[in-house]
C-alpha positions in Angstrom: 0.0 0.0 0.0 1.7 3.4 -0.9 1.3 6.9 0.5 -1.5 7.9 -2.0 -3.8 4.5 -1.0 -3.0 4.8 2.6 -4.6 8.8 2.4 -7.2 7.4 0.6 -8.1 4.8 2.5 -8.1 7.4 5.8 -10.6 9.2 4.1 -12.7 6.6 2.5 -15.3 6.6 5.5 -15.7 10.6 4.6 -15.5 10.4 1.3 -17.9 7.5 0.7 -21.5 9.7 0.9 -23.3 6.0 2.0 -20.4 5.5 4.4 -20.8 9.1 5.8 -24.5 8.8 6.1 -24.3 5.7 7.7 -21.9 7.4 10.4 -23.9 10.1 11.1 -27.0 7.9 11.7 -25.2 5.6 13.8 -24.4 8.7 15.7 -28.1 10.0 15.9 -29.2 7.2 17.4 -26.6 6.9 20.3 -26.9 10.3 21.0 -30.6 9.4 21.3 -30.3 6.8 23.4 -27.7 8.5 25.6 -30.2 11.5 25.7 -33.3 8.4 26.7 -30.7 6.9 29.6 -30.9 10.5 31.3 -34.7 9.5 32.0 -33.8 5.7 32.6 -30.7 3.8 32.4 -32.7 0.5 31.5 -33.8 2.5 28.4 -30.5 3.3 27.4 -29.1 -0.3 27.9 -32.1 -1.3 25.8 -31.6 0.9 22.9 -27.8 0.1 23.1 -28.6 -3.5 23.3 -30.9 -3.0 19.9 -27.9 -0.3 18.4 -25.0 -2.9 18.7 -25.9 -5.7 16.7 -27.1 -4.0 13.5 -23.5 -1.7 13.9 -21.2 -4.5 13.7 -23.5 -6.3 11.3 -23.2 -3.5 9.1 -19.1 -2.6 9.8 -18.1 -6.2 8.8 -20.4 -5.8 5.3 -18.3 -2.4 5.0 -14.9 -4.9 5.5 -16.0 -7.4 3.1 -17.4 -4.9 0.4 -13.9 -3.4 0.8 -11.9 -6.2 0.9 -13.4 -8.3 -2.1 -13.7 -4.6 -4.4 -17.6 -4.7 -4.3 -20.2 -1.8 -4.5 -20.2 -0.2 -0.8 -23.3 -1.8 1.1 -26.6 0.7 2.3 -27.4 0.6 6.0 -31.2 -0.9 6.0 -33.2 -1.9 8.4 -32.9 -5.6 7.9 -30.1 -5.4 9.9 -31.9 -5.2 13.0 -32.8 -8.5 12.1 -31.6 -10.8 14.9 -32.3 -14.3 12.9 -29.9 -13.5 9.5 -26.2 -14.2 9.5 -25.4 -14.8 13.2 -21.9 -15.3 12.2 -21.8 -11.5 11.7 -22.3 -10.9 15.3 -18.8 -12.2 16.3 -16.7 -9.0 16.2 -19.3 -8.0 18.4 -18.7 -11.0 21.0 -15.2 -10.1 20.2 -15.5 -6.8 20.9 -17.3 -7.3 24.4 -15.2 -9.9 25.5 -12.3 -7.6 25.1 -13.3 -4.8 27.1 -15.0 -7.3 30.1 -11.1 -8.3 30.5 -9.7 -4.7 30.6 -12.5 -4.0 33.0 -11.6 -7.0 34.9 -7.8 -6.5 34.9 -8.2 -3.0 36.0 -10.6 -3.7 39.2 -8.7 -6.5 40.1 -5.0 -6.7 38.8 -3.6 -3.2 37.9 -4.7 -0.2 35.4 -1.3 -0.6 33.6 -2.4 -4.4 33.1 -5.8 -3.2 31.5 -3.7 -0.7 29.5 -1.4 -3.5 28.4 -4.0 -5.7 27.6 -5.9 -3.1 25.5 -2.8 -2.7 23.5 -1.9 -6.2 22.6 -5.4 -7.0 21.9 -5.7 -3.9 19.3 -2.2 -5.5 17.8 -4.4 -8.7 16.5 -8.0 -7.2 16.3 -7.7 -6.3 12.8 -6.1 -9.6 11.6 -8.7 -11.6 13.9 -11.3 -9.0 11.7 -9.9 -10.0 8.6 -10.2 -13.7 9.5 -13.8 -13.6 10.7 -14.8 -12.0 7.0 -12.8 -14.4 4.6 -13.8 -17.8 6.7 -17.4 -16.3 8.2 -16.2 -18.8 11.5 -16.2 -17.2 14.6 -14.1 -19.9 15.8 -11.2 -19.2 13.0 -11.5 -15.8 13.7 -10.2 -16.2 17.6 -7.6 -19.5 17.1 -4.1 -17.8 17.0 -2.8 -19.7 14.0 -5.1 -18.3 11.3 -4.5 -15.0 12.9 -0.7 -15.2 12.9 -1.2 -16.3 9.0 -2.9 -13.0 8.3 -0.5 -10.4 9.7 2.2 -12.9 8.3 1.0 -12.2 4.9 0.3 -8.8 5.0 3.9 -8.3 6.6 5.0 -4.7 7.3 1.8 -3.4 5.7 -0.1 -4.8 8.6 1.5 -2.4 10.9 -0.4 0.7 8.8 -3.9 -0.4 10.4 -3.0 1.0 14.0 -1.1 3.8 12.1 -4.6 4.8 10.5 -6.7 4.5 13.7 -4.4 5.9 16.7 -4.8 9.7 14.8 -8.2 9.2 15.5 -8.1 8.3 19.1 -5.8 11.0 19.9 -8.2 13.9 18.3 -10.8 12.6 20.1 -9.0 12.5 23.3 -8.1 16.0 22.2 -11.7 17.3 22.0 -12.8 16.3 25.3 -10.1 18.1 26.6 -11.3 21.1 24.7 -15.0 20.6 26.2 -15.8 19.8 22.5 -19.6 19.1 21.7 -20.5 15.8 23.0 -22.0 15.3 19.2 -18.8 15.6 17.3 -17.2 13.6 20.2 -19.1 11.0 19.5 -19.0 11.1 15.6 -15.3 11.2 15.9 -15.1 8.0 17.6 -17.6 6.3 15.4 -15.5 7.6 12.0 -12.4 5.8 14.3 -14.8 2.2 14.4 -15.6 2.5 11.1 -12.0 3.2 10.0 -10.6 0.2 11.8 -13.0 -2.3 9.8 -13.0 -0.3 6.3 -9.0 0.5 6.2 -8.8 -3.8 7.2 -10.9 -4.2 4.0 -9.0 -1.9 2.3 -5.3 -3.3 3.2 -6.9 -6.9 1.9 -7.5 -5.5 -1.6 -4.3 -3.8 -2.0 -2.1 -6.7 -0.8 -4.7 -9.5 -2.6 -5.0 -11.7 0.1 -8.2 -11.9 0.7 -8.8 -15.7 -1.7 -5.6 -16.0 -1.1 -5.9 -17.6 2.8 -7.6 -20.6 3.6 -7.3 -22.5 6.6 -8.1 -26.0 7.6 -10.7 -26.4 11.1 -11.5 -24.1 13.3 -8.7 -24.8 15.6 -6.4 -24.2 13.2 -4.4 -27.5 13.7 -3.7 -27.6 9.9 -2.8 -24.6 8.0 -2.2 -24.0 4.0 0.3 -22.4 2.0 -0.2 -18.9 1.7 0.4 -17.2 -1.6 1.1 -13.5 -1.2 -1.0 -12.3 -4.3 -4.1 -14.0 -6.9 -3.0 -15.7 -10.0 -4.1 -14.0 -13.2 -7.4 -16.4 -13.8 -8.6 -15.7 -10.4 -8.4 -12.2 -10.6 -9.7 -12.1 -14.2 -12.3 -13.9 -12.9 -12.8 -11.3 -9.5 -13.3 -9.1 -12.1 -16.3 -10.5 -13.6 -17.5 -11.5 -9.7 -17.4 -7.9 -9.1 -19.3 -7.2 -12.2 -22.3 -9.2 -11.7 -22.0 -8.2 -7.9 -23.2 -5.0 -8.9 -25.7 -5.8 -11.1 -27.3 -8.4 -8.3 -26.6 -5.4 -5.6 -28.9 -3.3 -7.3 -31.9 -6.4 -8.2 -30.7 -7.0 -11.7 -30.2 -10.9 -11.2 -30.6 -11.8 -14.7 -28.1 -9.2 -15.3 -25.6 -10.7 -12.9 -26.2 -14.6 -14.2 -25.7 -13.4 -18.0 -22.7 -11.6 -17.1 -20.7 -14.5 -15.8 -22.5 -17.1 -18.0 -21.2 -15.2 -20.8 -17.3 -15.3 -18.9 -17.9 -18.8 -18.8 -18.2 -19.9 -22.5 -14.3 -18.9 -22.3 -13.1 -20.7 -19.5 -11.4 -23.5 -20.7 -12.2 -25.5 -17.3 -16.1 -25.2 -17.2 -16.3 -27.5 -14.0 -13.7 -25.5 -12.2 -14.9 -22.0 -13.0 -18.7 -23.1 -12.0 -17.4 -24.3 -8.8 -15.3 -21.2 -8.5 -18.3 -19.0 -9.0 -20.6 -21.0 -6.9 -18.1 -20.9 -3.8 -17.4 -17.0 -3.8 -21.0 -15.9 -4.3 -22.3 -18.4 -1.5 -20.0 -15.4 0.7 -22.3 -12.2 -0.2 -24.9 -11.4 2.1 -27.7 -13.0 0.0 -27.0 -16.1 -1.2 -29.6 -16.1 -3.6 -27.1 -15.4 -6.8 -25.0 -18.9 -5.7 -28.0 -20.6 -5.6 -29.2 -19.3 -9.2 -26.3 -19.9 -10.6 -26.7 -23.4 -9.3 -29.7 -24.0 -11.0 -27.9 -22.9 -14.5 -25.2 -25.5 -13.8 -27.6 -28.1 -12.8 -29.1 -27.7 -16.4 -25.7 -28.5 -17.8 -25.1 -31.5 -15.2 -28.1 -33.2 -16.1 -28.0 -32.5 -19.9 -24.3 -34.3 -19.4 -26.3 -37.2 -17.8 -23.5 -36.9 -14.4 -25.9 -37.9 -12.0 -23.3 -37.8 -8.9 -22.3 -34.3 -9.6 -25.7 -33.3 -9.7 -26.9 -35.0 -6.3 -24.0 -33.1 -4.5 -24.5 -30.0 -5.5 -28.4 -30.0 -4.8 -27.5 -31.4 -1.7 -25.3 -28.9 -1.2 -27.8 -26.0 -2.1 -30.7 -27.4 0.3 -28.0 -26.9 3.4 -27.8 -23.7 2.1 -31.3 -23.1 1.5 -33.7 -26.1 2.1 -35.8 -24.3 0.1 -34.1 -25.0 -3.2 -35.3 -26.1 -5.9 -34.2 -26.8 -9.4 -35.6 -25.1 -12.8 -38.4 -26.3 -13.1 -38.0 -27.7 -16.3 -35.1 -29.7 -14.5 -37.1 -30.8 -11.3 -38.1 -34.6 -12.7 -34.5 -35.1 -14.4 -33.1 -34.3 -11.1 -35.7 -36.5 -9.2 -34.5 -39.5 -11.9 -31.1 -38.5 -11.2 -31.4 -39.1 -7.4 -33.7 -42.1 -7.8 -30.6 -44.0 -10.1 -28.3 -43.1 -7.0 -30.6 -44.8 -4.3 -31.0 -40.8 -3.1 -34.9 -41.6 -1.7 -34.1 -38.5 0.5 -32.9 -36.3 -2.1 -36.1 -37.6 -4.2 -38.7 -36.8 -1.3 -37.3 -33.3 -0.6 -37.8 -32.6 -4.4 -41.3 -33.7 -4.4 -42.2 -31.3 -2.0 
């Protein structure tokens, strides 16, 4: 990352208008509930306890959108949703764990324990951030070894995250020493969370890491090589992801399908770029593109008569979504298909 990304990247949260509104609403609503805990503190741990979830839901989209070069998500109110994408809610966990520790290690140990604590635990929280967003798996996202891969790979680079976010700390510290309005206090220190998960997105992209990890369990026993940047097919393939990411972002999803069915007719491994394809999309926030692009593939499978290939992979799209179902033209090929493969289960699930 050189000088002109790294300024960039400090001012993306600013710069970004759906970013900045997105701040300055999060704000609103804390000051709201601070100014509701004046008339009851149960009302403000309420409204915090509402406030917190849909935040971090919405910081780790921002990290991901950054990291994998997609369109910059809107704030809506889905994400008050406490039922979607619970893995989303682990930087909050993370988060909360941390700071019951300092607390603890102040009362009980020392404040210059707390302090030291703090500081070695903002040393990893980025990578650990990082983690959580390429594997989705809380429990990757806290096992050392995973974490030690991702500063490993970003190298000296890594050390640019807490060079970004300290700034901010400091001019907030500066403003309540100055009697500052409690408002711009408080949007300061939001523009500092938001920078901590966008500038991690941001240092992914630039150093091309982000398909480049994968890790093995989530204890982290087993680890892969790590390749410091994409080969040229994966990122001439990102590039179409990205592409039909847009078009699905905005409800084009016929768009989006004909955009990378049309990258497919030249890949010279068909099998390998569907499975590609299938794989990265199955990581947006709607997995409803995968699964289309399932059904397309499916058509293929069948038409290929490779009845194996197509029982895993509708098995695989009813654990994402038991709902699944194939084209409709498809649905009795598929049902023959799982009949020839003694699949009854597979069968009865498509009858339904």
């Amino acid at each position: 990352m050189n000088v002109n990304r790294f300024l960039r990247e400090l001012a993306w949260p600013l710069s970004d208008m759906v970013v900045l509104v997105a701040i300055i609403a999060f704000t609103l609503l804390t000051a709201l509930a601070q100014a509701a805990g004046r008339l009851s503190p149960w009302l403000y741990l309420l409204l915090v306890a509402l406030l917190l979830p849909p935040l971090f839901r919405y910081l780790l989209m921002l990290l991901e959108s950054k990291a994998y070069g997609r369109p910059t998500p809107v704030a809506t109110i889905e994400l008050f949703s406490f039922v979607d994408n619970l893995w989303s809610l682990a930087s909050l966990l993370i988060f909360a764990l941390l700071i019951w520790v300092g607390i603890v290690l102040e009362q009980n140990v020392s404040p210059l324990a707390s302090r030291t604590f703090a500081a070695a635990m903002f040393a990893v929280i980025p990578a650990s951030l990082a983690v959580l967003a390429i594997t989705r798996s809380p429990g990757q996202a806290i096992s050392p070894r995973p974490i030690m891969q991702m500063i490993a790979v970003c190298k000296w680079h890594y050390l640019l995250v807490p060079a970004a976010i300290v700034p901010g700390y400091l001019v907030t510290s500066l403003l309540i020493s100055v009697n500052a309005p409690d408002f711009l206090i408080l949007a300061t220190r939001f523009y500092s969370l938001f920078l901590l998960f966008t500038f991690t997105g941001g240092l992914l992209d630039a150093r091309g890491v982000r398909f480049a990890l994968t890790f093995d369990g989530d204890d982290g026993d087993e680890g892969t090589e790590v390749p410091p940047e994409l080969d040229d097919l994966s990122r001439s393939r990102q590039h179409v992801l990205n592409h039909a990411y847009g078009f699905f972002s905005r409800g084009n999803s016929s768009g989006a399908m004909a955009h990378i069915q049309s990258a497919l007719e030249n890949e010279s491994d068909i099998d390998g770029a569907y499975r590609w394809y299938f794989d990265e999309m199955l990581k947006w926030e709607s997995k409803d593109g995968a699964l289309l692009l399932a059904q397309a593939n499916l058509t293929r499978l069948l038409d290929e008569k490779r009845d194996v290939e197509v029982v895993k992979l509708i098995s695989r799209c009813l654990i994402e979504n038991p709902r699944f179902r194939p084209l409709p033209g498809d649905v009795d090929a598929a049902m023959d298909a799982a009949a020839r493969l003694g699949r009854d289960d597979l069968e009865k699930a498509l009858e339904q």
